[in-house]
N, C-alpha and C positions, 0 to 999 in steps of 0.2 A: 918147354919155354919158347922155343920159336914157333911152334904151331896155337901160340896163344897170341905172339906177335905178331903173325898175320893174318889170326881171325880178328883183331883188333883194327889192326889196319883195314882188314875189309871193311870191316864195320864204318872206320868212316870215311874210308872212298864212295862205299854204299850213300850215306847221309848227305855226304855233300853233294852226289850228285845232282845237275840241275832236275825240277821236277817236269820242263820244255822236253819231256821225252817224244818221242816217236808216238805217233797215232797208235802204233800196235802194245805200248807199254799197258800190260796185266793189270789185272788187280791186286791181284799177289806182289804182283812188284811194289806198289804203292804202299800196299800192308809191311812190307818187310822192311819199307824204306822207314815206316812211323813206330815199328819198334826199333829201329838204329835209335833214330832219333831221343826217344823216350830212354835207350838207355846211357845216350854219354849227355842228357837233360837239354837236349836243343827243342824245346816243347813247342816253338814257334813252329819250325820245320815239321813235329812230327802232329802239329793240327794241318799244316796242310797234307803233310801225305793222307794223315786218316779220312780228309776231307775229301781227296782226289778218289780214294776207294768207296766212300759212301756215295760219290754220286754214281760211282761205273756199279754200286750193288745197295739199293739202300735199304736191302736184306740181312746184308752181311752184318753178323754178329760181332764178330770181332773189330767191323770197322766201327760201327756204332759206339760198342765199349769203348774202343779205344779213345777215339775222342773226345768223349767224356771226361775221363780221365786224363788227355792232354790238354781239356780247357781246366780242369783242377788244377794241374801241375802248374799252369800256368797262370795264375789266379785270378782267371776270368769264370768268376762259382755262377753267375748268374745264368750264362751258357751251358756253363757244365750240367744245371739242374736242367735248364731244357734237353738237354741233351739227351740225360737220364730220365725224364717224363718219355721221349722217344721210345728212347731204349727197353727199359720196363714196361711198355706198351705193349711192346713183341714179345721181347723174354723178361718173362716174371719168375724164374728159379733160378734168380742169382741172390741171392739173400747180403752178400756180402755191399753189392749194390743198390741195391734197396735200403739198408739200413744206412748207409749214407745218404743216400737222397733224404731219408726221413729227419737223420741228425741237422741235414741243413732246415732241410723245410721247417722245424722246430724253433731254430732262431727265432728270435723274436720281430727283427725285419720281416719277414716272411709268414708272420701272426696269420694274416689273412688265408695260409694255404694250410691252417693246421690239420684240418681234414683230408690234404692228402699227405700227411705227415702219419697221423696213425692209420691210414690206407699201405703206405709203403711199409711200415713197420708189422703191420699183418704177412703182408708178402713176403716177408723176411721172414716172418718167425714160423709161416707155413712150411717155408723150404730148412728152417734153423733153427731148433729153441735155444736161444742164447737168452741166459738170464739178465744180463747186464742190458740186452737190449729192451728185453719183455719190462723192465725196469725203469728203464727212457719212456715207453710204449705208457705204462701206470705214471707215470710222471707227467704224460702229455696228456693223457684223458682225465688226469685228476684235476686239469685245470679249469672245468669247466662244470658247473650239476647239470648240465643233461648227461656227460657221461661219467658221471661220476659213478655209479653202479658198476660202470664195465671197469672203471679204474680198480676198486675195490674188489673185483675179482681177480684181477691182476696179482693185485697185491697179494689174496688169499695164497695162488698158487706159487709165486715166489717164497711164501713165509712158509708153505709146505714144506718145498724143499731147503728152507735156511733159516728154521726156527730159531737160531738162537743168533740169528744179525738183528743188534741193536737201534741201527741205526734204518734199515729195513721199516723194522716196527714202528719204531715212530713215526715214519712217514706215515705208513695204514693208519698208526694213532688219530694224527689230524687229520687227514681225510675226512674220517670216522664222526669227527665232532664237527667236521665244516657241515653237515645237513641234519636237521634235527630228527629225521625216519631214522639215522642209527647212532641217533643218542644210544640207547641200551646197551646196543652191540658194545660202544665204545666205550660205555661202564664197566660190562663185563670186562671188556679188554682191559682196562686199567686198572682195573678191579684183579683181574689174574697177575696185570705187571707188580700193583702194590703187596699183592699178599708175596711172590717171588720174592719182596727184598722188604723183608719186614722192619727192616731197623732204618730205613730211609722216612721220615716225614711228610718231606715234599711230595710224594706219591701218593701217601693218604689222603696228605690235602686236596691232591686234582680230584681224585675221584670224592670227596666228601663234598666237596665244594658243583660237582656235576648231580651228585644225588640232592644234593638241596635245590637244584633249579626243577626237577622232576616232582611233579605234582604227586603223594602218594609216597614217595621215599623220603620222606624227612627224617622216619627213626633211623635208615639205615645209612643217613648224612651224619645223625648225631653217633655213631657208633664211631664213624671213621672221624670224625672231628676226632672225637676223644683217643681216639688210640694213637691219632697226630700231637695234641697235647702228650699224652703220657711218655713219646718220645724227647718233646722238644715244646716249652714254654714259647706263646706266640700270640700277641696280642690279637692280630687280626685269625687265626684258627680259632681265637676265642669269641671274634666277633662271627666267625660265620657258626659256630656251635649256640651261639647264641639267637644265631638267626633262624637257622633251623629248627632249633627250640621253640620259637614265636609260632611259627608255621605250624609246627604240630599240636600249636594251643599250653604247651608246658609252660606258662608266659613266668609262673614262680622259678623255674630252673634260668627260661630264659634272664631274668633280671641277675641272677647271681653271674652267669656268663658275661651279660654285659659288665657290671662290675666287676671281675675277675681281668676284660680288655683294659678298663679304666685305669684299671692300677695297673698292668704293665707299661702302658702308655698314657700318663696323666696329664701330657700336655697336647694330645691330639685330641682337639675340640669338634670334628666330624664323629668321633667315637663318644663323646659324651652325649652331644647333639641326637644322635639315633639311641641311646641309654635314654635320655627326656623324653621322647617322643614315645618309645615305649610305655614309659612308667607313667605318662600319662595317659594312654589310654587305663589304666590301672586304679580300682576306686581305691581311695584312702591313700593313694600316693602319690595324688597331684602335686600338695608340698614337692617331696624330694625332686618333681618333676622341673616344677619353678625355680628351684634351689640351680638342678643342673645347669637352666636355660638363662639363670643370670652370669653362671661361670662362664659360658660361652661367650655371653654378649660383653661381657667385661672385655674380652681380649677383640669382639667383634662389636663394638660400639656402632657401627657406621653398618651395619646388613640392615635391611628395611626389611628385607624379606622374610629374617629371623625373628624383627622386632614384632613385625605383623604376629608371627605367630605363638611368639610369647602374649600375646594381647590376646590374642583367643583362645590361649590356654587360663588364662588368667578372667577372662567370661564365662570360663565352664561351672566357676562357683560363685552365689549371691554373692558373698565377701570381696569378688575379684573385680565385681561390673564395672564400677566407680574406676577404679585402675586399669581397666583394660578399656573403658572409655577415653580416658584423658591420655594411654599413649595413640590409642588412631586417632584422636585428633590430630595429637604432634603428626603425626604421621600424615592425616591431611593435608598439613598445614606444609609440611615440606616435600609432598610427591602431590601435589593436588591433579594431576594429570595419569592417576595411578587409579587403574578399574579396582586392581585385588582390593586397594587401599581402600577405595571409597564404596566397595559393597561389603566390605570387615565391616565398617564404621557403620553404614548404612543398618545392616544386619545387630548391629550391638542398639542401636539408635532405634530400631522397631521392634526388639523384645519387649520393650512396654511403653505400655498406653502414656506417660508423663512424658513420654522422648520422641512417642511416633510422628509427631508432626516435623520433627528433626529429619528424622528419617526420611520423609516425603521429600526435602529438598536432596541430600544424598541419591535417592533412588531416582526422581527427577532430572540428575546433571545426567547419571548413566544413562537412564534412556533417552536423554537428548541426544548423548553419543551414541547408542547403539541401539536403534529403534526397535530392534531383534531380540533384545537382551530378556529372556525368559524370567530371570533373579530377581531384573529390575522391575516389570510390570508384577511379579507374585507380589514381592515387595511392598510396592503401591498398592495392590487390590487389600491387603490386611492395612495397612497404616490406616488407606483412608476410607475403612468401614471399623476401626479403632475412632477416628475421630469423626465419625457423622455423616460420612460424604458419599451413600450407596452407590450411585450414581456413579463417581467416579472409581469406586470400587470395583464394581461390574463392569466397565469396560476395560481395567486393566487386568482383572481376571480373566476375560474372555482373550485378550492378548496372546497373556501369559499359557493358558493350553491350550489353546490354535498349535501354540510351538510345541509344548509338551503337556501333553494331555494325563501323564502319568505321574498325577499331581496329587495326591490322595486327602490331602487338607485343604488345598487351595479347592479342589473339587467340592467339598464338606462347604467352604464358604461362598462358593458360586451356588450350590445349590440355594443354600441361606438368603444371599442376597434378591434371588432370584423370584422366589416363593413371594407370589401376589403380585408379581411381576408379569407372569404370564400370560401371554396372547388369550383370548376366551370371547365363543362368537354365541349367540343364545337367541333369544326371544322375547319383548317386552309389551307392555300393555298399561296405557293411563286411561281412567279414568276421571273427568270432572261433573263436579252440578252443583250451579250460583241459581239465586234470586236476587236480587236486588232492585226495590221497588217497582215489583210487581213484571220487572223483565228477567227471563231465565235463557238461563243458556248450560245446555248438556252435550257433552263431548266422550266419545274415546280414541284413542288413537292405538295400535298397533305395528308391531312388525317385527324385522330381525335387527340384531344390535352386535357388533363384535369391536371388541379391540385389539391393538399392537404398540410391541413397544419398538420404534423403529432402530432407535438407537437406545442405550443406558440413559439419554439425557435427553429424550423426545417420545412418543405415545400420541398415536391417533384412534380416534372413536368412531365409527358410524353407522350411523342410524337408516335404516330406510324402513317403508312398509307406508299403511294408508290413514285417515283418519275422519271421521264423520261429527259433523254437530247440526245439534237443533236449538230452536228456541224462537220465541215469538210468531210461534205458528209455521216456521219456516225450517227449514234443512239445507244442509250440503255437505257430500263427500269428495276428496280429493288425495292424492297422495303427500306424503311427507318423507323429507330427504334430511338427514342433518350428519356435519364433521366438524370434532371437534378434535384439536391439537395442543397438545403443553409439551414446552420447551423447558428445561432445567437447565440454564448455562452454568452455573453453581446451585452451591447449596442456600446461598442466601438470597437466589434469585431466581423468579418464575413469569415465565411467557407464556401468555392462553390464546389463544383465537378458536372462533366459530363461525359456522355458517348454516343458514338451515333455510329452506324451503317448506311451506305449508300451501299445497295446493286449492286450499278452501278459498283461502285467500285472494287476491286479483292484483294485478300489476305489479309495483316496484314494494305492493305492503305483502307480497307474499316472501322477500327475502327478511331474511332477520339475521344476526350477529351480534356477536362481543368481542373484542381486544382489550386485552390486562397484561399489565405488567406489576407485579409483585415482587419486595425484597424483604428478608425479612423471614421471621417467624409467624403462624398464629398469633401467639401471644406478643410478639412482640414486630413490630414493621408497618411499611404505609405501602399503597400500591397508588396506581392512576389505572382507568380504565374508560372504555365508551362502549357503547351497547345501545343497542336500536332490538326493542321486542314490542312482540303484540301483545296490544290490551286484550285481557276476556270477561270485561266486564260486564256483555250482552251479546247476543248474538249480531245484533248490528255493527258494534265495536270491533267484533273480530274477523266477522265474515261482509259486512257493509249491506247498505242499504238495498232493496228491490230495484230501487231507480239506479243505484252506484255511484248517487250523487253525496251521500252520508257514509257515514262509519268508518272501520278499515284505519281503527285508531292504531298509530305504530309510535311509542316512545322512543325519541333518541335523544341521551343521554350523553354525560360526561361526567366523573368525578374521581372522586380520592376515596380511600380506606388510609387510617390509622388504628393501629392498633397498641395499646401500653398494656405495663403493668403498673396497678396502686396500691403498694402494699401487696394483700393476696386479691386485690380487686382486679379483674381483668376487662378491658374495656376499650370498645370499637366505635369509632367516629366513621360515618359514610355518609359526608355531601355530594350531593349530586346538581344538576341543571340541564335544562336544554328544552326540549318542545315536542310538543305532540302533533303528527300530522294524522291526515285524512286524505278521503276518497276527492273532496274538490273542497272541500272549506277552507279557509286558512288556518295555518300552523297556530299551534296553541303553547302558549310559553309556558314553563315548569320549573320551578326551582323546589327542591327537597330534600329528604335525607333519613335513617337513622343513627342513634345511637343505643348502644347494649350495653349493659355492663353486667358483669357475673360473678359471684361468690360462693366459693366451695363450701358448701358446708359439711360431710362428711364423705368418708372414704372407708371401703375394704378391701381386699386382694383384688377384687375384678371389677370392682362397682365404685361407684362417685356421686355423689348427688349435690347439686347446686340451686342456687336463687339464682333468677336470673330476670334482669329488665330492662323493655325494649321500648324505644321513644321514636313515633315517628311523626314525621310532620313532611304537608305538600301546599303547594301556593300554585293556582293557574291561573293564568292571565284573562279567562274567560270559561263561563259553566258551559258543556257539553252532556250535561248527562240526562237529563228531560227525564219524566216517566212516562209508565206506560199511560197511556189516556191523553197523555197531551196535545194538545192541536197544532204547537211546532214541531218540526222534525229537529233531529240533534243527531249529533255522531252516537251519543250512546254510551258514555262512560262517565265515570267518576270522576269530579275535575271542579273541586268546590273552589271558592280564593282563600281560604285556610282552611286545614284539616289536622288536624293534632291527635297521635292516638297516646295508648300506654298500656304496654302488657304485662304483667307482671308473671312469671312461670316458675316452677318444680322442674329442675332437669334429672332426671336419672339417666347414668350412663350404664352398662354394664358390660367389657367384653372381654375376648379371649385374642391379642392379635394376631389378623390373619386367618381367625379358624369363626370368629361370630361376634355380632355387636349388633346390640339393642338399646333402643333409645327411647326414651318417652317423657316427654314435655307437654304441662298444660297448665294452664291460671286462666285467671281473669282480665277484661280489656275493659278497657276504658276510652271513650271519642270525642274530639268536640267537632263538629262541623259547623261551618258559616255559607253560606251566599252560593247554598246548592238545597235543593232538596231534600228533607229530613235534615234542616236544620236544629241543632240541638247539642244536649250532653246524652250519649247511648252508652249501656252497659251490656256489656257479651262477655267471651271468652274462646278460648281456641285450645286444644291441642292436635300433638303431633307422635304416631309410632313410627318406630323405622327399626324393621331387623333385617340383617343381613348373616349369612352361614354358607360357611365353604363345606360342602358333603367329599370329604375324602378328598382323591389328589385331581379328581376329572371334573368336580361341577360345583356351582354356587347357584344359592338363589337368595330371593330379597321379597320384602314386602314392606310396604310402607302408605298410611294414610295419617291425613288430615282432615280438620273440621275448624271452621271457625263462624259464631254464631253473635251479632250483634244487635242487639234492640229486638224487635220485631222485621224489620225492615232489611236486614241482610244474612244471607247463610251462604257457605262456601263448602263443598264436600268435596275431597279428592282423594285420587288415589294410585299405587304402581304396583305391578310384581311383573320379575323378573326370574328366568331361571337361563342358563349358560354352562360350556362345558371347555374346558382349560385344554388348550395342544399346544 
């Protein structure tokens, strides 16, 4: 007892000594002072003695340690881990220090140093396998999937040695399932834990409920459902055996299952809801489908989003349309700001032809909103080639797969609408040859010809290549240019312009054109139009005089087309007006016109045959047309102060659309002429063929002539053929 009271008292004479020692105070002395210190807890005193020996040695081992552990003691940890990064820098076979440093660096403060957290926890467990640490060590790399592999070995070899720690295992359990590369593992595992404790449920159920999310395992989800069930009644083990069921296409077991959840839980309306949705994909048992999805909405009045789809459950059958109509209206009418809503509606509103124009404004509002919407332009392309509008069909089909091309019906009706639509460049060829008292004029013209359709609601044509004529002893060749353009801004309305050059010609009569506007159908509409064309009543009229002081006759015009229906009469009015110029004479005024009228009289699958007759009459202010022998010169043309015809004609039509059409028209004419030349009543006649024929899906060709023969005194022959190739 006394030799312990005065190793104690050494001890703290030793500690309190001041540290103001002598220059020659040791190292040792300082070390001996900072374990005094550390052992009667003056932690203050024993950081500076360990302080004073780390700078006289900052080799020394033990001064290092030590103060680490006197900034511990003293609860300045943020030191102490510098301290201990120092320390373990030098000496790394101290495991007991190392796994301290690792325990702090772990905190969660010190998130950012977790890497040297399981760095010092290796160090430790090189020098120590201590399980409890290797344990911390899987605890800290399992926080993380990139090391989540090294965790999970971890894990392996602790559950080696301590197979039967519960709580062990479960860790490795969720590991296991936190990455889906060891789903299986993590089956099997719970798979070995459930078969271990057969009389538990809940164990069945993880693992039943892990095999149904695996593609492929369904029967072996429904085996663990059931042997969960046969433990323990359970509404939701009945929904996931029911689900697994679906999956594996059992859909008849599945439906008893969802019935089987129904009944232990009758008032959970998400369990019924997934029972409806099932049983309607289910034929013959949409009813029970509907039945379930009115029990739901009873208690869910106010889901839009259920209502929605009770409304398209209740579309899947003709009996249902009518009712699945009138609730997306409701449903318009109070989400009108609702896409789902208004492409449901949209969608029930284009299944047929008596509602698609409904449709058109539904799909309309969406693409207003969403100029991207693929649904909404497919949508549009079928309503509005259901009601007439190709035009507008075609550009929302071309839309609609730009975006998505993997459209297999919408493709089927872009081709449809597209067919005769196609670009096609060819080669064409006229022929003419008139007499008309006793002046002739023979022409042909050739070249290339192609079209485009540039948009779904515009098409250009043009013509180029040369053309030659003779007549009255004389000739001339020159080239010929012609474009022409039609606009469609709707379907009730048509814009035409052209423009064409004839190099025979000279000065401002070598341009020619037309502009029309058209509304309206054939049978039935009026247009306005102007046009400026050359006469080819002589060669002097078309091509002008030797001197240039004659011919070079050019009509320009202005008038109307109407067109009715009377009864089954079909019938066209076309006033005209305006004046005829020349090479230097003066303008010659014109007023004229016809009218047509035509009556079907029979029909069979591809043919039609009609009456048809044509009335035409001209007034000119002055005769220009002299004949040959005459001792005045004259422009050259026909241009009596009245002229009255009547043609009476046979129309046969006959074609195939799209694929050939043939036409032939001829009768009798009838003239009166005044205060011109061959003044009189004359009796003629005219007809006209025209065939046309698409060869396969690359080329078309045509042919087509006229003849018309009146009196003695005038004959007109003409003629066309064309061939072309479709890209």
């Amino acid at each position: 007892m006394p030799a312990r009271l005065a190793a104690a008292a050494a001890t703290l004479l030793l500690a309190a000594a001041p540290l103001t020692a002598s220059a020659g105070v040791s190292e040792q002395w300082y070390l001996l002072r900072g374990r005094s210190n550390m052992k009667i807890q003056n932690y203050r005193a024993a950081i500076e003695a360990f302080q004073k020996a780390y700078e006289l040695d900052p080799a020394s081992r033990e001064a290092s340690r030590g103060l680490a552990l006197a900034y511990e003691k003293n609860g300045e940890t943020d030191r102490a881990i510098a301290q201990l990064d120092r320390y373990l820098a030098r000496f790394d076979d101290d495991p007991e220090l190392a796994f301290k440093q690792a325990r702090w660096l772990g905190w969660s403060r010190y998130g950012y140093r977790r890497g040297d957290a399981i760095r010092y926890y290796r160090m430790g467990l090189a020098r120590q396998d201590d399980p409890a640490r290797r344990r911390e060590l899987a605890r800290l790399l399992g926080r993380d999937r990139a090391t989540l592999d090294e965790a999970l070995a971890a894990y392996r070899t602790l559950l080696a040695a301590a197979p039967g720690d519960a709580a062990l295992r479960a860790e490795y359990q969720k590991l296991l399932l936190w990455d889906p590369r060891h789903r299986p593992e993590a089956i099997a595992e719970l798979g070995r834990d459930a078969d271990a404790h057969p009389e538990d449920p809940a164990r069945e159920l993880r693992v039943a409920r892990l095999l149904a999310e695996e593609p492929g395992r369904e029967v072996e989800a429904v085996d663990r459902f059931r042997r969960a069930l046969a433990l323990r009644e359970d509404a939701r083990a009945e929904l996931g055996l029911a689900r697994a069921l679906a999956r594996a296409h059992r859909r008849g077991e599945a439906l008893d299952a969802y019935a089987r959840a129904v009944e232990l839980e009758p008032r959970d309306a998400s369990l019924r809801l997934e029972r409806a949705r099932v049983l309607a994909g289910e034929r013959g048992r949409r009813a029970e489908a509907l039945a379930e999805y009115r029990r739901v909405l009873e208690g869910r009045p106010g889901d839009k989003a259920l209502r929605l789809e009770y409304a398209r459950l209740l579309a899947a059958d003709e009996g249902g349309r009518e009712a699945a109509l009138a609730e997306t209206r409701r449903l318009a009418a109070e989400e009108p700001q609702s896409r789902e809503v208004r492409l449901t509606y949209a969608r029930l509103l284009g299944a047929r032809r008596e509602t698609s124009e409904a449709a058109i404004v539904q799909y309309e509002r969406e693409a207003s909103a969403r100029p991207e919407s693929v649904e909404a332009h497919a949508g549009l392309a079928r309503a509005y080639a259901w009601n007439g509008d190709p035009d507008r069909a075609l550009w929302h089909a071309d839309r609609a797969l730009a975006r998505d091309p993997e459209q297999p019906d919408l493709t089927r009706l872009r081709a449809e609408l597209g067919r005769g639509r196609e670009s096609w460049l060819g080669g064409a060829a006229r022929a003419l040859s008139s007499q008309a008292g006793g002046k002739e004029l023979a022409g042909v013209q050739g070249g290339l010809r192609g079209s485009r359709e540039l948009t779904p609601f515009a098409r250009a044509t043009l013509e180029g290549g040369g053309e030659s004529y003779a007549g009255e002893g004389r000739s001339a060749a020159g080239s010929r240019f012609a474009l022409a353009m039609e606009g469609r801004p709707s379907t009730e309305a048509r814009l035409e312009g052209a423009i064409a050059y004839d190099g025979v010609r000279a000065g401002a009569a070598a341009v020619t054109g037309r502009v029309a506007f058209a509304r309206g159908s054939a049978a039935e509409g009026f247009g306005l139009f102007a046009e400026r064309r050359a006469r080819l009543d002589s060669f002097t009229a078309f091509a002008g005089a030797p001197t240039g002081l004659w011919g070079l006759a050019t009509e320009n015009v202005a008038g109307a087309s109407v067109a009715f229906l009377a009864g089954s009469l079909q019938v066209e009015l076309r006033p005209e007006a305006g004046a005829v110029t020349h090479a230097r004479s003066p303008a010659n005024g014109y007023l004229g016109g016809t009218a047509t009228a035509a009556l079907p009289l029979a029909a069979g699958g591809s043919w039609r045959l009609a009456a048809a007759l044509e009335a035409r009459g001209a007034h000119y202010g002055e005769d220009r047309s002299a004949v040959a022998g005459d001792a005045l010169p004259s422009d050259g043309y026909f241009s009596p102060s009245l002229f009255l015809g009547e043609t009476a004609r046979a129309v046969l039509v006959a074609e195939a659309p799209l694929r050939w059409r043939f036409e032939l028209a001829l009768g009798p004419a009838l003239q009166l002429v005044q205060g011109a030349p061959g003044e009189g009543v004359h009796l003629g006649g005219d007809a006209r063929l025209a065939l046309w024929w698409r060869a396969g899906d690359r080329l078309w060709w045509s042919v087509a002539a006229s003849g018309e023969q009146v009196g003695a005194s005038y004959t007109r022959i003409g003629g066309e053929a064309a061939l072309a190739a479709y890209f």
